[in-house]
mmJSON file of the N, C-alpha and C atoms, coordinates in Angstrom:
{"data_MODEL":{"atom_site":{
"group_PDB":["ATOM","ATOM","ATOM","ATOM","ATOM","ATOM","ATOM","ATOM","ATOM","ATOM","ATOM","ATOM","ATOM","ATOM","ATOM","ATOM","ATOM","ATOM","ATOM","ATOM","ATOM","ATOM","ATOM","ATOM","ATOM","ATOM","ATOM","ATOM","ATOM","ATOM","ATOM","ATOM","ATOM","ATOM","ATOM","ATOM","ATOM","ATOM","ATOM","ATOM","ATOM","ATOM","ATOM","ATOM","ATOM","ATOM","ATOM","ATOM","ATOM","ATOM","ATOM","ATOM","ATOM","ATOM","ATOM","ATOM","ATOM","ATOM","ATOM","ATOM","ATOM","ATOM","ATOM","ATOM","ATOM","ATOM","ATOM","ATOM","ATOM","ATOM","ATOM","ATOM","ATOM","ATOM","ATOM","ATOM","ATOM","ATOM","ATOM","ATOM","ATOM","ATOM","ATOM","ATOM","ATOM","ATOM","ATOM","ATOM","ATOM","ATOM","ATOM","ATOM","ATOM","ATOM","ATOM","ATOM","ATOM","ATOM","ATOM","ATOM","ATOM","ATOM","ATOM","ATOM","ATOM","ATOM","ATOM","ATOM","ATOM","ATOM","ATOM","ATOM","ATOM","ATOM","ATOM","ATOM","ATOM","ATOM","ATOM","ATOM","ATOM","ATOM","ATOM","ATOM","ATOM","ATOM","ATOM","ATOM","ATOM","ATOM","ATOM","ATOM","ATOM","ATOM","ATOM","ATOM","ATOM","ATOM","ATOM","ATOM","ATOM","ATOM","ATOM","ATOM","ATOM","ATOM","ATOM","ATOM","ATOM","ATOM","ATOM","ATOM","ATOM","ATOM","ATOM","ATOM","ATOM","ATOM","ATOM","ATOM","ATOM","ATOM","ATOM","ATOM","ATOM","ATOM","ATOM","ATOM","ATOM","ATOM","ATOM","ATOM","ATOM","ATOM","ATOM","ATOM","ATOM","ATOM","ATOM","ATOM","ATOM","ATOM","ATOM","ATOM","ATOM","ATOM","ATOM","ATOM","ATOM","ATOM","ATOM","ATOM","ATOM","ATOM","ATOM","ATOM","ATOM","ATOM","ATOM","ATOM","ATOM","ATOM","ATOM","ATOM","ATOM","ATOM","ATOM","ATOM","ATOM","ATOM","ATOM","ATOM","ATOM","ATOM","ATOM","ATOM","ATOM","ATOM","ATOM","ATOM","ATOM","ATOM","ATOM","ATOM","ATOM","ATOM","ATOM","ATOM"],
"id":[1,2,3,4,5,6,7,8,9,10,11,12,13,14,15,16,17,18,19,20,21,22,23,24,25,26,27,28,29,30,31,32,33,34,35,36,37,38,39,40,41,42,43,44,45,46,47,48,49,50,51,52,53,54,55,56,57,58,59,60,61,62,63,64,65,66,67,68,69,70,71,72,73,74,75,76,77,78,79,80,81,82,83,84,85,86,87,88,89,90,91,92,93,94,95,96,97,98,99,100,101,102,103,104,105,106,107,108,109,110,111,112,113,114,115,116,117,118,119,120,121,122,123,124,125,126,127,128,129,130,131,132,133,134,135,136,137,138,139,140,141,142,143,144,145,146,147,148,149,150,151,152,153,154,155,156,157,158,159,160,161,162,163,164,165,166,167,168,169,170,171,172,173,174,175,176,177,178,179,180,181,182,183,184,185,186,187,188,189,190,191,192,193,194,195,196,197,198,199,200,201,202,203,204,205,206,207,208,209,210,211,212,213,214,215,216,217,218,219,220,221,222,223,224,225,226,227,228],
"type_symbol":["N","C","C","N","C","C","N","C","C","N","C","C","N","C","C","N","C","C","N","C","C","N","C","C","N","C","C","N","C","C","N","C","C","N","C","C","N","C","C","N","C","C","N","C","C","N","C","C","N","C","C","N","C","C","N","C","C","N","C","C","N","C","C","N","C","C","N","C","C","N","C","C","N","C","C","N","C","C","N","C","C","N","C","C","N","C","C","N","C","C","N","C","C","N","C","C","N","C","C","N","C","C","N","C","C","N","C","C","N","C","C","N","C","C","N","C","C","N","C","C","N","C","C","N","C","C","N","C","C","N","C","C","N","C","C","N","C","C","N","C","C","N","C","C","N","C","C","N","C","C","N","C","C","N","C","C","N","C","C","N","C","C","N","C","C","N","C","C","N","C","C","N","C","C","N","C","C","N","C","C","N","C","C","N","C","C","N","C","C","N","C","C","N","C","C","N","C","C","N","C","C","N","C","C","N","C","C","N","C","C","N","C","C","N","C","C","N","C","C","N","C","C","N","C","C","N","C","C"],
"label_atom_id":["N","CA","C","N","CA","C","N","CA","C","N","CA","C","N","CA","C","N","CA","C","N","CA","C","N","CA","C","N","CA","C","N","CA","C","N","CA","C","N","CA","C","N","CA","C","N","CA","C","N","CA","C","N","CA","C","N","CA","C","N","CA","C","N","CA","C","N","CA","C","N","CA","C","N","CA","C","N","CA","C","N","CA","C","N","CA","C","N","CA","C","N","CA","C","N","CA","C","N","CA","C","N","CA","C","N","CA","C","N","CA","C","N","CA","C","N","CA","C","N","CA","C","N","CA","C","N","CA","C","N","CA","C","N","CA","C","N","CA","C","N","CA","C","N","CA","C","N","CA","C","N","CA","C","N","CA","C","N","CA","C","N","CA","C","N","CA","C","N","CA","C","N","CA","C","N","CA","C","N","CA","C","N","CA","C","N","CA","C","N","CA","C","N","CA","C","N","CA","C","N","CA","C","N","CA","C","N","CA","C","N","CA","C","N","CA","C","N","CA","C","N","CA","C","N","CA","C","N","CA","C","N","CA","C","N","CA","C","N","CA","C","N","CA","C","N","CA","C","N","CA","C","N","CA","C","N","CA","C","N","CA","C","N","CA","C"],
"label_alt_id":[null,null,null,null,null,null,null,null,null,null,null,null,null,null,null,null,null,null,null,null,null,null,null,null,null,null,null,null,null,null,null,null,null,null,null,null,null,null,null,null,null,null,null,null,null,null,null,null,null,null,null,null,null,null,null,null,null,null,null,null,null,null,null,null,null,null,null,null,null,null,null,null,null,null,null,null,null,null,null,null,null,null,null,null,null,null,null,null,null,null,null,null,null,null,null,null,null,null,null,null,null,null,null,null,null,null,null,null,null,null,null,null,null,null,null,null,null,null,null,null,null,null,null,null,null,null,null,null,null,null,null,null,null,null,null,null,null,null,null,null,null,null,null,null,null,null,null,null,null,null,null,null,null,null,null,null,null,null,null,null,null,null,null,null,null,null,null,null,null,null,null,null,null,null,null,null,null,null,null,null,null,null,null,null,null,null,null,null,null,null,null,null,null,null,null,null,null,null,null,null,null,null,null,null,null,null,null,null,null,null,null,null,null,null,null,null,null,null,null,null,null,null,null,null,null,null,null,null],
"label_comp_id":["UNK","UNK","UNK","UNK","UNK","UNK","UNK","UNK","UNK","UNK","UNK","UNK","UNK","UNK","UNK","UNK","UNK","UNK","UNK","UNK","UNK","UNK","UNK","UNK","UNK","UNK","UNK","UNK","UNK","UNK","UNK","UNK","UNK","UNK","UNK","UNK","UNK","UNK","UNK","UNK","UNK","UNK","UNK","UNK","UNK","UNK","UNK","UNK","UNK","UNK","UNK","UNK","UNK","UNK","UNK","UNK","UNK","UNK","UNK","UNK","UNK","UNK","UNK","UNK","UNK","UNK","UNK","UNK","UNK","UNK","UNK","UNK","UNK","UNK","UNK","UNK","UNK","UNK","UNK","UNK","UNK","UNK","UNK","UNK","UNK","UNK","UNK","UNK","UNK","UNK","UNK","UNK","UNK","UNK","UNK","UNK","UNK","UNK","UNK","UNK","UNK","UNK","UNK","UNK","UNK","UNK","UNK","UNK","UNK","UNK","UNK","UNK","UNK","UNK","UNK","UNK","UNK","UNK","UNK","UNK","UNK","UNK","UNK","UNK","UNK","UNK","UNK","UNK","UNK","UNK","UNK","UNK","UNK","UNK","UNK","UNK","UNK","UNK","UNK","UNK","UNK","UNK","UNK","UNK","UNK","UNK","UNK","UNK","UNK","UNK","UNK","UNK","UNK","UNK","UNK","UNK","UNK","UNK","UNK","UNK","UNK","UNK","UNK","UNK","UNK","UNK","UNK","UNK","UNK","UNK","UNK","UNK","UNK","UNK","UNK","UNK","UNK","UNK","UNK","UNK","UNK","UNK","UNK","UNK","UNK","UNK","UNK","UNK","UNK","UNK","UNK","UNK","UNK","UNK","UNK","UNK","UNK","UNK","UNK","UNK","UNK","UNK","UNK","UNK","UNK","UNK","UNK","UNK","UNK","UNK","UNK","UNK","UNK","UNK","UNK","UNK","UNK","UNK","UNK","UNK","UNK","UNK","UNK","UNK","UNK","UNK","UNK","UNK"],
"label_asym_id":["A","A","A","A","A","A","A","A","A","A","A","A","A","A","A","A","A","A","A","A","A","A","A","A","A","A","A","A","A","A","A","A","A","A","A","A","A","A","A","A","A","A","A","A","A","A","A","A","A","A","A","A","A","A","A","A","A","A","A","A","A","A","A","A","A","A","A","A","A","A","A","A","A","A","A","A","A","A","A","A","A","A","A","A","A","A","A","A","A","A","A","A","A","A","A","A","A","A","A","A","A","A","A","A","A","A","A","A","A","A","A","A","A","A","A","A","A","A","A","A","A","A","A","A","A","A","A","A","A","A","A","A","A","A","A","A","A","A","A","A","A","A","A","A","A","A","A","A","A","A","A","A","A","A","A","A","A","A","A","A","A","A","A","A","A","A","A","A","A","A","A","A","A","A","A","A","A","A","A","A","A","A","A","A","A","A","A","A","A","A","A","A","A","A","A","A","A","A","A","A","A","A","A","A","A","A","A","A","A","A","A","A","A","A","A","A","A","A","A","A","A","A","A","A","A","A","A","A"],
"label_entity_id":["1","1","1","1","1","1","1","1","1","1","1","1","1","1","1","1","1","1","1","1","1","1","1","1","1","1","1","1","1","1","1","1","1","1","1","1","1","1","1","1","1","1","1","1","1","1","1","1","1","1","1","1","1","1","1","1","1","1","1","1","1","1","1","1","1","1","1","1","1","1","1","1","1","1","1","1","1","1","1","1","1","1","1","1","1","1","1","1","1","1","1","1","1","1","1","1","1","1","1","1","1","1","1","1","1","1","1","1","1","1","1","1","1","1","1","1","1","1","1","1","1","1","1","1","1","1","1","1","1","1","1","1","1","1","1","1","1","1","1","1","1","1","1","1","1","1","1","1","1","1","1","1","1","1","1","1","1","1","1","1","1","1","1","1","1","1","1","1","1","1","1","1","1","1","1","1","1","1","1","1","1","1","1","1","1","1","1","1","1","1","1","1","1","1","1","1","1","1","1","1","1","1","1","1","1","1","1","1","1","1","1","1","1","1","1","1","1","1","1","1","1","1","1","1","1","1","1","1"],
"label_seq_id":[1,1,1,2,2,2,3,3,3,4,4,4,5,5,5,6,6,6,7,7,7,8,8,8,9,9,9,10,10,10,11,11,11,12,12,12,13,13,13,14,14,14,15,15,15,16,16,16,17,17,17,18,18,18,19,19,19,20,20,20,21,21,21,22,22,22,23,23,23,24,24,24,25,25,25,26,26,26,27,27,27,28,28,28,29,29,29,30,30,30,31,31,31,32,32,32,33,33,33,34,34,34,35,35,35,36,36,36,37,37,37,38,38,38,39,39,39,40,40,40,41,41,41,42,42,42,43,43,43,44,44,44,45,45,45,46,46,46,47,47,47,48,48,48,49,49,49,50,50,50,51,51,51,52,52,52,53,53,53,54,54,54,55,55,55,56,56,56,57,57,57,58,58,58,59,59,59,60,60,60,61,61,61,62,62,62,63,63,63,64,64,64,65,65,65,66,66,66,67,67,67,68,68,68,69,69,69,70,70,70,71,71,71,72,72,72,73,73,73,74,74,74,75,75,75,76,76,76],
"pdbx_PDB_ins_code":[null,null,null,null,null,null,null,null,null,null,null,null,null,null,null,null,null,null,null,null,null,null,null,null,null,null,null,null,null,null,null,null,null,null,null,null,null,null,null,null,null,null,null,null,null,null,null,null,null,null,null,null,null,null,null,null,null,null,null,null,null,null,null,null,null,null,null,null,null,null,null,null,null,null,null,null,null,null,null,null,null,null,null,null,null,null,null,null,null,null,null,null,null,null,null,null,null,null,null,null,null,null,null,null,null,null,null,null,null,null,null,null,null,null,null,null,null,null,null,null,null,null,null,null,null,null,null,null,null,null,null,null,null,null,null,null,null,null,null,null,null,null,null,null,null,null,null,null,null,null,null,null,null,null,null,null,null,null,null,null,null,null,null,null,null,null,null,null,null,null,null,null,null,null,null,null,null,null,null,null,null,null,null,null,null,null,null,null,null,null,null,null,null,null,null,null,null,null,null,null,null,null,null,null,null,null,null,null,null,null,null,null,null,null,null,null,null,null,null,null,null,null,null,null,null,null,null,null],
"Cartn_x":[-7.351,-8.175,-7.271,-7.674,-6.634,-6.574,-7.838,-7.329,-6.689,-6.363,-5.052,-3.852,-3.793,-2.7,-1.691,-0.942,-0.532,-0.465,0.399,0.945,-0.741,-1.649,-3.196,-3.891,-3.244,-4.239,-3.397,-1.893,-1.22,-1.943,-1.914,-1.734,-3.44,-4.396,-5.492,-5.833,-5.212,-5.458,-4.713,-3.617,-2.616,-3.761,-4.077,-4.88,-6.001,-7.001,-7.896,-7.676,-6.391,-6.014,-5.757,-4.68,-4.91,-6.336,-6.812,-8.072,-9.127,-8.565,-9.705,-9.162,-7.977,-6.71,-7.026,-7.874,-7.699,-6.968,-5.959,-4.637,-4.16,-4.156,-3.807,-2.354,-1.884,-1.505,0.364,0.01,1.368,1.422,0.512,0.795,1.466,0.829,1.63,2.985,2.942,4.552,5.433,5.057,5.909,6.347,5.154,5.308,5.919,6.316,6.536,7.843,8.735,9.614,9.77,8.956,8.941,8.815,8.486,8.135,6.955,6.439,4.353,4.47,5.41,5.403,5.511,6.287,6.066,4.897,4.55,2.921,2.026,1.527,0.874,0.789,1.902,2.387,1.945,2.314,2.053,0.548,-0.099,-1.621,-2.654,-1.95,-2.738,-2.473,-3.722,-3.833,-2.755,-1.576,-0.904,0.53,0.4,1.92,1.621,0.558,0.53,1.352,1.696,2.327,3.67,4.413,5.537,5.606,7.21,7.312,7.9,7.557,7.619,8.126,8.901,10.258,9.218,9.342,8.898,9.023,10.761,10.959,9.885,9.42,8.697,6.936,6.603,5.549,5.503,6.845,6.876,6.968,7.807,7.574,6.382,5.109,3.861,3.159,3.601,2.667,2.877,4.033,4.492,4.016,4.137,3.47,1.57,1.288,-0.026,-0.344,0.345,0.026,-0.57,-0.479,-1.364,0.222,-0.415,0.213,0.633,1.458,1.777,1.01,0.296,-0.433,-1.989,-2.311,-3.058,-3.646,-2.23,-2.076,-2.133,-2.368,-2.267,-4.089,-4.725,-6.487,-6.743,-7.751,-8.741,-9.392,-9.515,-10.354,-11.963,-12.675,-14.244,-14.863],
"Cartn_y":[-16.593,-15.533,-14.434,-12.833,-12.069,-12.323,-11.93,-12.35,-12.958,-14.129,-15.191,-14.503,-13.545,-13.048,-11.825,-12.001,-11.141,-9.587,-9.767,-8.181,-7.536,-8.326,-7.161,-7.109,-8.1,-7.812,-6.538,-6.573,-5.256,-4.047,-4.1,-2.873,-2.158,-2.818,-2.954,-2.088,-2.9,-2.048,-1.106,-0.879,0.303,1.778,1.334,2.16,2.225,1.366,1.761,2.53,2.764,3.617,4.595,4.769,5.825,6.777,6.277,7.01,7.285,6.695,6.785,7.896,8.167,9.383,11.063,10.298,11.462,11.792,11.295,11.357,10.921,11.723,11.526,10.704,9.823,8.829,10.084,11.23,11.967,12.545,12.444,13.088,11.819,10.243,9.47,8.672,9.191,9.203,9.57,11.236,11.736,11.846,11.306,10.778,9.469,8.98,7.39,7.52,8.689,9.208,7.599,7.411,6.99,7.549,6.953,8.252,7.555,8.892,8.486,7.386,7.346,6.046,4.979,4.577,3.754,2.704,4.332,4.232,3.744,4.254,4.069,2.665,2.135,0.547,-0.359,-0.227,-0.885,-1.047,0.226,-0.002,-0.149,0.02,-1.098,-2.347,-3.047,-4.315,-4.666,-4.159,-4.56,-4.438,-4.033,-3.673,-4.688,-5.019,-6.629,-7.453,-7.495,-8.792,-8.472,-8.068,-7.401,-7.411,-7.829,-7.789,-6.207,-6.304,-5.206,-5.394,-4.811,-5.314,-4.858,-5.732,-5.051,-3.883,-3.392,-1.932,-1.235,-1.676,-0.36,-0.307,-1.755,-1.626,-0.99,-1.19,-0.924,0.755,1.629,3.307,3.659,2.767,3.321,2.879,1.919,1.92,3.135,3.175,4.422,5.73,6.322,6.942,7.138,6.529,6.045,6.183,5.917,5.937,4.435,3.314,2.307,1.333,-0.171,-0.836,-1.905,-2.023,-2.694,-3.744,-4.972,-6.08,-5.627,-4.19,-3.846,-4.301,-3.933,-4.327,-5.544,-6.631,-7.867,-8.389,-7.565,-7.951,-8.351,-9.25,-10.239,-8.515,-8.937,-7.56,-8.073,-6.282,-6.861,-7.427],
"Cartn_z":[-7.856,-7.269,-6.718,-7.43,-6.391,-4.961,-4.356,-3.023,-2.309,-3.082,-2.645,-2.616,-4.005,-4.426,-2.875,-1.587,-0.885,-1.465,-2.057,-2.992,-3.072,-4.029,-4.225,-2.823,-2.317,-1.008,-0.453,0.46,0.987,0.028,-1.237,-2.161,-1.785,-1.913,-1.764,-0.42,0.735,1.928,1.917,1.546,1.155,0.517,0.052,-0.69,0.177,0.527,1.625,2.392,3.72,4.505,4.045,2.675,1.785,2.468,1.605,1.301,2.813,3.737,5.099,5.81,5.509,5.717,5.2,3.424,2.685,1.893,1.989,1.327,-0.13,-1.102,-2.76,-2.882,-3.549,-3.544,-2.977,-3.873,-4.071,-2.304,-1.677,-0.526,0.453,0.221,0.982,0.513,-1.083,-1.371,-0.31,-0.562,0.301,1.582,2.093,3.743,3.628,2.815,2.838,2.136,1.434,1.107,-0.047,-0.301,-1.558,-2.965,-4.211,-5.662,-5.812,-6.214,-6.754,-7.792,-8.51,-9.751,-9.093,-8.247,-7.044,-7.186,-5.747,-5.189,-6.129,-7.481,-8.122,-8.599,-9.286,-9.526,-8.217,-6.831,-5.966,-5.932,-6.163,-5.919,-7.184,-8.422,-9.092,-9.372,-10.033,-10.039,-11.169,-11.823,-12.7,-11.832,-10.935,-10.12,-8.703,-8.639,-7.588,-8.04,-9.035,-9.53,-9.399,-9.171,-9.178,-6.962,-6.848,-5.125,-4.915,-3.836,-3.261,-2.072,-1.437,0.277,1.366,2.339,3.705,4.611,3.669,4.117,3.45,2.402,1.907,2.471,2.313,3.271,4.888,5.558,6.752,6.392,5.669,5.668,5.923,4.153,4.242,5.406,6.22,7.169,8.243,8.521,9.613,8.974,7.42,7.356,7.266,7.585,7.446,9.321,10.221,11.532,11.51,11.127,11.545,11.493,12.274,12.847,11.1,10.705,9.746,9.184,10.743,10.142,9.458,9.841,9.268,7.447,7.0,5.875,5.0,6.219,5.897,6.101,6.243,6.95,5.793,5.653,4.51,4.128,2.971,2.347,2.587,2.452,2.608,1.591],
"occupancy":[1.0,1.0,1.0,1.0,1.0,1.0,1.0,1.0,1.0,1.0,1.0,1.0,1.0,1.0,1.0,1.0,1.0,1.0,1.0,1.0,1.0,1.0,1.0,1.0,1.0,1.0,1.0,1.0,1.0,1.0,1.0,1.0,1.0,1.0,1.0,1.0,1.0,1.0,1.0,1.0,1.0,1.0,1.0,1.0,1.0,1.0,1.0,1.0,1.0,1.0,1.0,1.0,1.0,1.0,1.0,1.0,1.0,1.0,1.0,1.0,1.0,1.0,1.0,1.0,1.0,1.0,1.0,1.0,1.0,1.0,1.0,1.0,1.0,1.0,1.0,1.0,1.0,1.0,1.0,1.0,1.0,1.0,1.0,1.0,1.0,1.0,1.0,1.0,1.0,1.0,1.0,1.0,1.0,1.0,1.0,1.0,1.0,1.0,1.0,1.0,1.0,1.0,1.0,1.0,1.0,1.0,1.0,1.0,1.0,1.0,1.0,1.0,1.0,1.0,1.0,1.0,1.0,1.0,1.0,1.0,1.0,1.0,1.0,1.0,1.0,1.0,1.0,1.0,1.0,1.0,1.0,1.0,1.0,1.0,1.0,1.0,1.0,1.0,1.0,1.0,1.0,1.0,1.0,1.0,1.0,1.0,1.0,1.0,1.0,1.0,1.0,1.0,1.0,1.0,1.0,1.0,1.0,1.0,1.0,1.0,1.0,1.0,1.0,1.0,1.0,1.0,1.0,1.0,1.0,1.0,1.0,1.0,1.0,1.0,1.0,1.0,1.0,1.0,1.0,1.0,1.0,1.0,1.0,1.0,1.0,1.0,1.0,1.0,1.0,1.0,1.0,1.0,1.0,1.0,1.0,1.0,1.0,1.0,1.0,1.0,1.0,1.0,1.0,1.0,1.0,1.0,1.0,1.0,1.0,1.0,1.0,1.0,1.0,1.0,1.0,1.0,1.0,1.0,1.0,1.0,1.0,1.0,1.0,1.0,1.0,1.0,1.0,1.0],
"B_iso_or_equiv":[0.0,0.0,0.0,0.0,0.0,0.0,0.0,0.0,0.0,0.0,0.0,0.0,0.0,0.0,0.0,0.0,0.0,0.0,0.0,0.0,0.0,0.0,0.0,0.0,0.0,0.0,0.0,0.0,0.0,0.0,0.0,0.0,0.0,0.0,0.0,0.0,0.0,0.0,0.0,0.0,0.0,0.0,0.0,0.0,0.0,0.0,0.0,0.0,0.0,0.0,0.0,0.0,0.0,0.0,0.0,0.0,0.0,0.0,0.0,0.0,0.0,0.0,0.0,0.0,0.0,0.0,0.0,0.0,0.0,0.0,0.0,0.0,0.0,0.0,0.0,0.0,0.0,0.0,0.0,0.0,0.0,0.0,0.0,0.0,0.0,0.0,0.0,0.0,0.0,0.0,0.0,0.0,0.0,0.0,0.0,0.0,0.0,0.0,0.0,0.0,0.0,0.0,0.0,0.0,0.0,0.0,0.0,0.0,0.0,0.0,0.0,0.0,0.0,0.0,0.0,0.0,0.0,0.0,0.0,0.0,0.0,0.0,0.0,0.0,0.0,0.0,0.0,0.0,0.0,0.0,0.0,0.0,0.0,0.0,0.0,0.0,0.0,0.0,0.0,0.0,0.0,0.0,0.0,0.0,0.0,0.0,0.0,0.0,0.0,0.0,0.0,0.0,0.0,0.0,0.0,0.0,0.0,0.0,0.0,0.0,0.0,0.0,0.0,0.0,0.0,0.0,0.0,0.0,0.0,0.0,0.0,0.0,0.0,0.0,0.0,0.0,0.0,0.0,0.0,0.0,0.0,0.0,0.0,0.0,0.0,0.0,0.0,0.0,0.0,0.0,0.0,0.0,0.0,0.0,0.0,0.0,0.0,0.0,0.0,0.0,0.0,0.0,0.0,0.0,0.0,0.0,0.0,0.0,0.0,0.0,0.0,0.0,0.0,0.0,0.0,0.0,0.0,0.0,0.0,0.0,0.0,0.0,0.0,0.0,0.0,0.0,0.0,0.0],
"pdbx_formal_charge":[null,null,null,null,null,null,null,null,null,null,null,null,null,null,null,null,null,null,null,null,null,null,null,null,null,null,null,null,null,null,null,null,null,null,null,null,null,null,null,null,null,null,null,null,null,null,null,null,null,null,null,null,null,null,null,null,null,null,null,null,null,null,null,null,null,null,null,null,null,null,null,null,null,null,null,null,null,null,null,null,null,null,null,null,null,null,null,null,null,null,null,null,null,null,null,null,null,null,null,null,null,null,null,null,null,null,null,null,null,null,null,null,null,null,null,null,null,null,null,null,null,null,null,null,null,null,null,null,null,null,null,null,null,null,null,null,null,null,null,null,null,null,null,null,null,null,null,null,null,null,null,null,null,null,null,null,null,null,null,null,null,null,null,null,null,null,null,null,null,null,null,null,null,null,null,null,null,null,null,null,null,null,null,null,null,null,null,null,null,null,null,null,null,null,null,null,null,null,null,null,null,null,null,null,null,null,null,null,null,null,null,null,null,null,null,null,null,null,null,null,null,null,null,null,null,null,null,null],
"auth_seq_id":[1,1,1,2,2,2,3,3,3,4,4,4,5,5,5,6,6,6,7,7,7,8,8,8,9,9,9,10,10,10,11,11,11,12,12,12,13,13,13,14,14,14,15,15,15,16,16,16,17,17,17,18,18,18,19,19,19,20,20,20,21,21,21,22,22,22,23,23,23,24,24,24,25,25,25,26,26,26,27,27,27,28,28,28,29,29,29,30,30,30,31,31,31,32,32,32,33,33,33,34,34,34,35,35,35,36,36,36,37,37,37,38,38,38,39,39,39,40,40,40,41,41,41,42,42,42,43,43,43,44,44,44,45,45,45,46,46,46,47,47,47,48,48,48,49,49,49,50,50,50,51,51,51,52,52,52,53,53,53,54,54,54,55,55,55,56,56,56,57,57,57,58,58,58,59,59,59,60,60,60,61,61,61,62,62,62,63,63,63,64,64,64,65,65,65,66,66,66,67,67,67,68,68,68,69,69,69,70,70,70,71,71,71,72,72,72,73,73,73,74,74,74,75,75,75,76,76,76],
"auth_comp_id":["UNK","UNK","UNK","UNK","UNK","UNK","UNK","UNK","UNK","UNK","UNK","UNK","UNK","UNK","UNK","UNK","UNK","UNK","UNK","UNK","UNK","UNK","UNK","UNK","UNK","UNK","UNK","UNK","UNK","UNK","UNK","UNK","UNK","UNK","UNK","UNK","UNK","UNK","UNK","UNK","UNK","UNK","UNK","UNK","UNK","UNK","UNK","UNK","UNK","UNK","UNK","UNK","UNK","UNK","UNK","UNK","UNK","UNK","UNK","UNK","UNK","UNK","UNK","UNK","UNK","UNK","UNK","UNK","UNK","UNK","UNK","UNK","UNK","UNK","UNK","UNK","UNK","UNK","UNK","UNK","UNK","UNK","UNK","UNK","UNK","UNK","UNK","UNK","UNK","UNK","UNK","UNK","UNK","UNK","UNK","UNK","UNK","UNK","UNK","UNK","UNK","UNK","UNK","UNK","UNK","UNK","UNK","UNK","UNK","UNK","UNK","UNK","UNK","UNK","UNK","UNK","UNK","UNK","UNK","UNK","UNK","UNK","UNK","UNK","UNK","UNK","UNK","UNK","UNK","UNK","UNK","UNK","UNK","UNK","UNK","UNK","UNK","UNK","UNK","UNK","UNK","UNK","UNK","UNK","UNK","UNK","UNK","UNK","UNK","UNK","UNK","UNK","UNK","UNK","UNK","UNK","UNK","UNK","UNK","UNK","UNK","UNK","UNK","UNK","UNK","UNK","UNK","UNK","UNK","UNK","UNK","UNK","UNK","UNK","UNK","UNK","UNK","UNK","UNK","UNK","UNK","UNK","UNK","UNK","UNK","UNK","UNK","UNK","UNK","UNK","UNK","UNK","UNK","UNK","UNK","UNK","UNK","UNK","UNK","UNK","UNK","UNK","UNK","UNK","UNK","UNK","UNK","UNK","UNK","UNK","UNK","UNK","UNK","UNK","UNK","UNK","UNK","UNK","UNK","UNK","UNK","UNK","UNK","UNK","UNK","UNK","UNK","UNK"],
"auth_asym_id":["A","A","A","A","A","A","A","A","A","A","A","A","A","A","A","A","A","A","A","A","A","A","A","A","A","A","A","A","A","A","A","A","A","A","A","A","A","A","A","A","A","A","A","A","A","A","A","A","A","A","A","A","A","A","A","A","A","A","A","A","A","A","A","A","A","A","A","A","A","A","A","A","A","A","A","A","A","A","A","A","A","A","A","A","A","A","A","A","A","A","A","A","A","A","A","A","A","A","A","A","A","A","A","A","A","A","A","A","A","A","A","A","A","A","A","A","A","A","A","A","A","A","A","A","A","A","A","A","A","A","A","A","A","A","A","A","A","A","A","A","A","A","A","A","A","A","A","A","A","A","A","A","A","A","A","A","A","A","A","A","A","A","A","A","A","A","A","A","A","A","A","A","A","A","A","A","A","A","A","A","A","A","A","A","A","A","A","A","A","A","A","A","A","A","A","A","A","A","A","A","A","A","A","A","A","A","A","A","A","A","A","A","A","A","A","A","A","A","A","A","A","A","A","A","A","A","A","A"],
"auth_atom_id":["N","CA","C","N","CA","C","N","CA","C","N","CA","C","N","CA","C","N","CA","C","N","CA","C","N","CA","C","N","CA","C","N","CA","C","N","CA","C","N","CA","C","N","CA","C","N","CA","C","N","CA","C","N","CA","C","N","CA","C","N","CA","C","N","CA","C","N","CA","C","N","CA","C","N","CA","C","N","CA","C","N","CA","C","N","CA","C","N","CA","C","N","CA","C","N","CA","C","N","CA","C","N","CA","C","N","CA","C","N","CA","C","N","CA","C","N","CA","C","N","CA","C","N","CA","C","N","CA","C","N","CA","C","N","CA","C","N","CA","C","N","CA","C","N","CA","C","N","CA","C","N","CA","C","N","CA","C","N","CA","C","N","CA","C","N","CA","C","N","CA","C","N","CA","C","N","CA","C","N","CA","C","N","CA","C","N","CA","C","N","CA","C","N","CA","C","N","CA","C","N","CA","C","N","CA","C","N","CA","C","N","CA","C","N","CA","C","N","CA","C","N","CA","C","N","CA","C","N","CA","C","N","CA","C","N","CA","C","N","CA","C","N","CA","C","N","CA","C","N","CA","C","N","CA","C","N","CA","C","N","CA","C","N","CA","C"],
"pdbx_PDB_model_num":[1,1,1,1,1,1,1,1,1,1,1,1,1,1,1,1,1,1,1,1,1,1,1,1,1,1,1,1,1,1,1,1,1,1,1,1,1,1,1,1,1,1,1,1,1,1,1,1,1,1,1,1,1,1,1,1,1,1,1,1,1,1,1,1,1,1,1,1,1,1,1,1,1,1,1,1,1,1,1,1,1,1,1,1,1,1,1,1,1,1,1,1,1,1,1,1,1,1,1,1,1,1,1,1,1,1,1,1,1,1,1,1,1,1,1,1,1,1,1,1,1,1,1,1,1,1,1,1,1,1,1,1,1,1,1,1,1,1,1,1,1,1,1,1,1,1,1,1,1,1,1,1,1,1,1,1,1,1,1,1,1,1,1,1,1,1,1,1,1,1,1,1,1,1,1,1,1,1,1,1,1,1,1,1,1,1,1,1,1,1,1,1,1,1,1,1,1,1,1,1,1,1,1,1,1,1,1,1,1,1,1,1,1,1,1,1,1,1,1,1,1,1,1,1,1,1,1,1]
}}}
């Protein structure tokens, strides 16, 4: 089940805050001084599968303004 899966779950809420923000994936690249090819891989369901470092979750969260475990919430 994805939801088991960590990576779709972070990517998932990654993208939720994304979007509660407003923010096009290229605008929290750049706040996250990451690259949109990145971003994009992280937040689809074909780039869950693939790890991703806690530094990089920890940028998008700082750019995002929210507290990191955010990222870790059970999806709805």
């Amino acid at each position: 089940m994805e939801n088991d899966n960590i990576y779709y779950l972070i990517s998932q809420n990654i993208k939720k805050q994304r979007k509660l923000k407003g923010w096009t994936q290229v605008k929290l690249a750049m706040e996250s001084n990451i690259s949109v090819d990145y971003l994009k891989k992280i937040e689809t369901k074909s780039g869950c599968d693939k790890q991703f470092s806690l530094d990089t979750i920890q940028k998008i969260s700082k750019a995002l303004n929210i507290d990191i475990k955010e990222l870790f919430n059970k999806l709805d």
